[in-house]
Structures are given as C-alpha cells and as structure tokens.
N, C-alpha and C positions, 0 to 999 in steps of 0.2 A: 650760462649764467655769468653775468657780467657785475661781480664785486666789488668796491673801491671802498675804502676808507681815506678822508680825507680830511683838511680843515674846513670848516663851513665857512661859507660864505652869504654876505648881509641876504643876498635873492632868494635863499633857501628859506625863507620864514613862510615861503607859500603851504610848499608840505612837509617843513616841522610840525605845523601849526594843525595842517589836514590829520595827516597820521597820532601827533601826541594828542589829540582832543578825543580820549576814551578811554571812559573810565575801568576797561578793564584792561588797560596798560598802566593809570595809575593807580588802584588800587594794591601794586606790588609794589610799589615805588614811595620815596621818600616823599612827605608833606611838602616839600619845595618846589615837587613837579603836580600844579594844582588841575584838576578840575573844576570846572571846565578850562582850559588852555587856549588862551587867545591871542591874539597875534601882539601884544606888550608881551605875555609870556615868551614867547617865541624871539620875538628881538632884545628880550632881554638872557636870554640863553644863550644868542649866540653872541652878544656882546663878551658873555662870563667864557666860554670857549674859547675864542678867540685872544684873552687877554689871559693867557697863562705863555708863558715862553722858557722851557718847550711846552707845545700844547700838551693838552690833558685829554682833551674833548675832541673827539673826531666822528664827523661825519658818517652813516652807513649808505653809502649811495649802491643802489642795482639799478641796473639798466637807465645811468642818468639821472635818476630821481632820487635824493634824500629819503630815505626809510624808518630813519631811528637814529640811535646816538650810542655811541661807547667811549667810555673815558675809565684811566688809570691814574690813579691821581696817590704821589708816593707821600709817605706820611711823614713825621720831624718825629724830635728828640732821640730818646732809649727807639722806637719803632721806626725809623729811619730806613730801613733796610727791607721795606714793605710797603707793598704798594695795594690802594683797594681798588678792582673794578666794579663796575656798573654799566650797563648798558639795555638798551629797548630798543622793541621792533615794533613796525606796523601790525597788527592784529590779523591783517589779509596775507601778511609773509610768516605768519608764527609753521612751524614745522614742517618749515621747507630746507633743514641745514642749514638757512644763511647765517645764522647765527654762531655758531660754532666755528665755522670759517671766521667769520670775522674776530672773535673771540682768539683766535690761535695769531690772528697779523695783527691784531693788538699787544698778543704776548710779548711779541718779538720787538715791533716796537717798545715797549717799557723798558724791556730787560736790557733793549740799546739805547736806550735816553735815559735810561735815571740809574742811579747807581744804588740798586735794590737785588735785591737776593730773594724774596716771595713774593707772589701778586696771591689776593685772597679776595671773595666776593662772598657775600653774605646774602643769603634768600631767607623767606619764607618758608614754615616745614609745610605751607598749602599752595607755595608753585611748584611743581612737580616740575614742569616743562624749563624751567630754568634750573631747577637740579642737571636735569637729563643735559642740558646745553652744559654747564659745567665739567660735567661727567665725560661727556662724548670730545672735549677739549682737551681731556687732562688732567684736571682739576681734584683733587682729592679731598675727599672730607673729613673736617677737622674735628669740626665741633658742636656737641645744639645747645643752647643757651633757652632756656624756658621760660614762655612768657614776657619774653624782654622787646618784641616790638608790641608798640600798641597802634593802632590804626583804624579809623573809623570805628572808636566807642568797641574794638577787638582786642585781644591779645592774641597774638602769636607767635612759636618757637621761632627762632632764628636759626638757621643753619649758616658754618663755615667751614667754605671748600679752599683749599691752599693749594698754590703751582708754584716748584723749586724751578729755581734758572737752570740749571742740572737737567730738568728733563724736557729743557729745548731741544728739538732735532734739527 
C-alpha cells in the first residue's frame, strides 16, 4: 500500500471531484462540501488548500491517485493552542486502515508546523466508522454535545475526540 499525503495540485480536480461527488461522504460533513460536487466545487477546493501557508489541506493520494482530503487547521485567540482536523475518503477505500495512517502523518505534521498543544476532530454520534478511525489513531474522547449538529432537516450529537502532543511516538 502506497500512502502519500501531499499538497494538491490544480490536475487533481479529476478525482476530487470523482471520489467527493457522494452523498454518503457528505452527509457527515460540513454544508460547505456540497452535493452534488462538481468540478467549480472541486477547483475551488483546491484553490482554498493551496492558499494557506503552511498548508492546512493535504492531499490523500494511494497508489497515485487522489482519494480524499485531510486538513488541521489551528485556531486563534484564548484557543490558539488547538488545532481541528477533518478529513474524507473515497467510499470504495472506507475500511481498509487508510485512514488512520493517514490521520497519524497528519498528526506529526501539525504538531511540527503550527505551534499547538491538541489536535481535536468532531464527529457525528451516527459515524461510527470515523469514531473507530479516531480511536484506532489515538485520539481520545472528550466530549458529546447534544443535538448541536443539524443536517438535512436532522439533529445529531456531536462527539469530541482530543490528541496531546505528549502522545506523539
């Protein structure tokens, strides 16, 4: 298995664009990554990755091909000292471990570009499978917050899992 995280680059809009266009990749995700996803969306995603320095947003490339996208993106003021991730996969790579690899050389990256002390990612309490990718990372659970995402005419708990810099290996 051949892993890379990387910057994207403008030619990848082909399968961005393949891979994010389903809806049950967005339906855990924020309104900003829309359904249907088409190739504006796509070029305009990677214009917003690309134009952070240090990047935020990194590529999920296996075997050559763009797969998904992971980004830590660290926060201001009093919360300065934390960073949130986010990240998605293609639907045909869901529970194959790429995810959790990739989630651990994202850690490392953060913890060495931005001058933060916790990364924290927030789910869903109905994806399991992105708990389990949390989990299998590292990642400790913080906290559930009730009711507080709404999404397609839904409400659902929020879960937050927290990684100390401390428990870098």
């Amino acid at each position: 298995m051949q892993l890379v995280l990387r910057p994207y680059e403008p030619n990848d809009v082909e399968s961005l664009v393949k891979y994010a266009n389903n809806l049950n990749i967005s339906k855990y995700l924020t309104n900003k990554f829309p359904f249907p996803y088409e190739k504006k969306d796509g070029e305009a995603f990677i214009r917003l990755a690309l134009s952070h320095d240090p990047l935020q947003i990194k590529a999920i490339v296996f075997n050559g091909e763009v797969i998904g996208s992971i980004g830590v993106h660290q926060l201001a003021d009093i919360y300065s000292k934390s960073a949130e991730m986010g990240y998605w996969i293609a639907e045909e790579h869901w529970g194959k471990g790429i995810v959790p690899l990739a989630v651990k050389e994202m850690l490392k990256y953060g913890f060495g570009t931005f001058d933060i002390e916790r990364v924290f990612a927030r789910t869903s309490h109905t994806n399991l499978a992105s708990q389990q990718v949390l989990k299998k990372a590292g990642f400790i659970f913080e906290a559930e917050l009730k009711n507080t995402i709404f999404k397609n005419g839904e409400y659902y708990n929020e879960l937050i899992f927290g990684f100390r810099k401390h428990q870098l290996v």
